[in-house]
C-alpha positions, 0 to 999 in steps of 0.5 A: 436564494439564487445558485451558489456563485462558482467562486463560492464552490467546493472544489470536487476531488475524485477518491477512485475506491470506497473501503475501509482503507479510503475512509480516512482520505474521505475524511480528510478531503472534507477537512481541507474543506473540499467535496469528496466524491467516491467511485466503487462498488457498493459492497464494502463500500464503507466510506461512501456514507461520508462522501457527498457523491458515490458511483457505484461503478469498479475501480476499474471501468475507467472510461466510466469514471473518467465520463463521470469525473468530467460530468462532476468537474473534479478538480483532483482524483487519487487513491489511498492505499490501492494498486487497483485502482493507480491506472484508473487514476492515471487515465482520469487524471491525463483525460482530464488535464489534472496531475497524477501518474503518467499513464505511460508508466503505471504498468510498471508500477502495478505490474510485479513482472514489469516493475522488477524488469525496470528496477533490476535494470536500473541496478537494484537489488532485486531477487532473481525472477520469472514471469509465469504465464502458463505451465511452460514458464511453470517448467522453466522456473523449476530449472532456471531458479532455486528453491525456495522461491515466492509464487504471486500474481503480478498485479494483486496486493494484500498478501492474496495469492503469494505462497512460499514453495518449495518443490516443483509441484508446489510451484505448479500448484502455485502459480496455477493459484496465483494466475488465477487471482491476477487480473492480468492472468499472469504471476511471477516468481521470484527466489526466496530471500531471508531477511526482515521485512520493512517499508520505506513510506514517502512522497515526492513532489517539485523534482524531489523525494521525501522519505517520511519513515522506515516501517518494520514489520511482523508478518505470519512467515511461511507461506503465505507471509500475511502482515500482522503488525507494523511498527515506526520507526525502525529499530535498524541501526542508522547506516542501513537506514541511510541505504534504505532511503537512499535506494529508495529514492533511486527505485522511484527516480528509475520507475518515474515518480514524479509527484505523489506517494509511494510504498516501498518494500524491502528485506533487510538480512542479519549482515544489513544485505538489503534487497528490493522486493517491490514498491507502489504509486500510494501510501501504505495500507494498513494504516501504516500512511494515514496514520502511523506517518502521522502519529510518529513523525507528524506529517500529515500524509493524507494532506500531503497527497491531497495537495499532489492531486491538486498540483499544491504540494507543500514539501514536508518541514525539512529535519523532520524528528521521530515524535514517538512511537506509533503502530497496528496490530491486527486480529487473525488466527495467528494472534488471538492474543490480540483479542483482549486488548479490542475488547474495551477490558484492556485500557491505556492512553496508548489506544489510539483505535481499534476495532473488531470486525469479526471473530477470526477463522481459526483455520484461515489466515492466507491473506490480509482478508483473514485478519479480523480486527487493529489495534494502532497505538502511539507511545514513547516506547514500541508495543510489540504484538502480544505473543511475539518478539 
């Protein structure tokens, strides 16, 4: 039997990442009947067994990968839910003449500093901030900014490195901390805002922008704010859901999105005050885009940004309605209630996944690294955390 024609071949699509959180996007290329190729290294690489190429190569080298992108003839590259890995899809994508983000503008979405200087620019509300590149910026921040504030590196997610402060010593302790996480060596600090934190997922494509849900979110508080449960949709009253979709849109319009997905966060006080705290070229992680989106409202996100990688994108069905009830909760040392409801004693056909990975540090929760196990559901009623409100 002869080669297989070219019209014939699967067209290859280049995931830049391999953990848990690109799984499902690897699962979903395949679906589309496309070829998943995955770049990473190979420690937690738990989505390249179902890939059918594997690099082992870091997100970040991205001349490699774009040499071997070229090499493979991909037709497609993209990540689900990283920060880390949007400049690298941004450098493989312009290289080879494919749609993505423009690398001239990836800075300001993957850089905490830069993002807050074109939002407040734009006249977003935005915490006060500052850069903190060395100890002087440390001093600076002390006199020019009031306490509490948020200490984290510019260009790391997942909760590593963020810490609430509230003396001066805290801070230099912090932001010490947080340079040290950041690739770029750099942290930012910002005043402190009360509010209830919620994200706003969408996509955007042919000029405009999708708002797909409003996420709410349970988080671990002070200091280390570590996320341990998101629900959809919101429980906030419709006004401020409007304003939440609306100044989202104008935050991705002033950072330049063009095609793709985003997640967008923002602190909602008592008095429906809204403040912008950050947003992201990518679905939310935490599942919250690869299967909370699709559980509570029924578009298919992973397809979606698919179709934008592939320059195919289909626009969601326009008077979209909220399905259901859809959410995760996750294992730490702040909620070992949790465990018994991933331990297969606890039944329902509200259980949609969940999953141990290892028992909990009880002494450790400084970051999403430290949760240890999820739970997502979907129902006709929310299902609040065990052991919280």
């Amino acid at each position: 039997m002869g080669p297989e024609p070219l019209a014939m071949k699967k067209r290859k699509i280049a995931v830049i990442g391999a953990g848990y959180l690109q799984l499902p996007l690897v699962r979903k290329i395949r679906e589309m009947g496309y070829s998943p190729l995955c770049f990473a290294w190979r420690d937690g690489a738990v989505a390249a067994a179902e890939a059918d190429g594997f690099f082992p190569v870091s997100i970040r080298e991205k001349e490699e990968i774009l040499r071997l992108c070229r090499e493979q003839r991909v037709s497609g590259v993209l990540t689900a839910a990283s920060d880390a890995a949007v400049p690298t899809v941004a450098h493989v994508a312009a290289g080879m003449g494919l749609p993505g983000p423009d690398p001239a503008t990836v800075r300001q979405w993957t850089h905490k500093f830069e993002m807050r200087r074109v939002l407040a620019a734009a006249g977003l509300p935005c915490p006060r901030f500052l850069l903190l590149r060395n100890a002087a910026d440390d001093a600076h921040a002390v006199s020019a900014l009031s306490f509490p504030m948020i200490v984290k590196p510019c260009d790391r997610s997942g909760s590593l490195g963020v810490r609430r402060v509230d003396t001066g010593a805290e801070l230099f302790a912090a932001a010490a901390a947080a340079r040290e996480a950041a690739f770029s060596g750099e942290a930012i600090a910002e005043e402190f805002v009360r509010g209830r934190e919620v994200s706003v997922e969408s996509i955007s494509g042919g000029g405009r922008h999708y708002i797909l849900a409003v996420t709410d979110k349970v988080t671990s508080g002070a200091p280390h704010f570590v996320e341990l449960a998101h629900h959809q949709p919101s429980l906030l009253p419709e006004p401020w859901l409007r304003e939440l979709r609306r100044g989202t849109a104008a935050a991705l319009t002033a950072l330049g999105l063009v095609s793709g997905a985003a997640h967008t966060e923002w602190l909602v006080g008592d008095d429906g005050t809204l403040t912008l705290t950050e947003t992201g070229a990518r679905m939310g992680g935490d599942f919250i885009g690869s299967h909370l989106v699709p559980l509570s409202c029924g578009y298919d996100y992973l397809r979606g940004i698919v179709e934008c990688a592939l320059g195919e994108f289909t626009p969601p069905e326009e008077g979209r309605t909220v399905r259901r009830c859809a959410g995760v909760w996750f294992l730490s040392a702040a909620t070992p209630a949790v465990r018994e409801y991933l331990t297969g004693e606890q039944r329902g056909e509200w259980i949609v996944e969940r999953k141990i990975l290892r028992e909990p540090d009880p002494a450790a929760l400084g970051s999403s690294a430290d949760r240890t196990g999820y739970l997502i559901y979907a129902s006709e009623r929310r299902r609040n955390l065990p052991g919280t409100e």
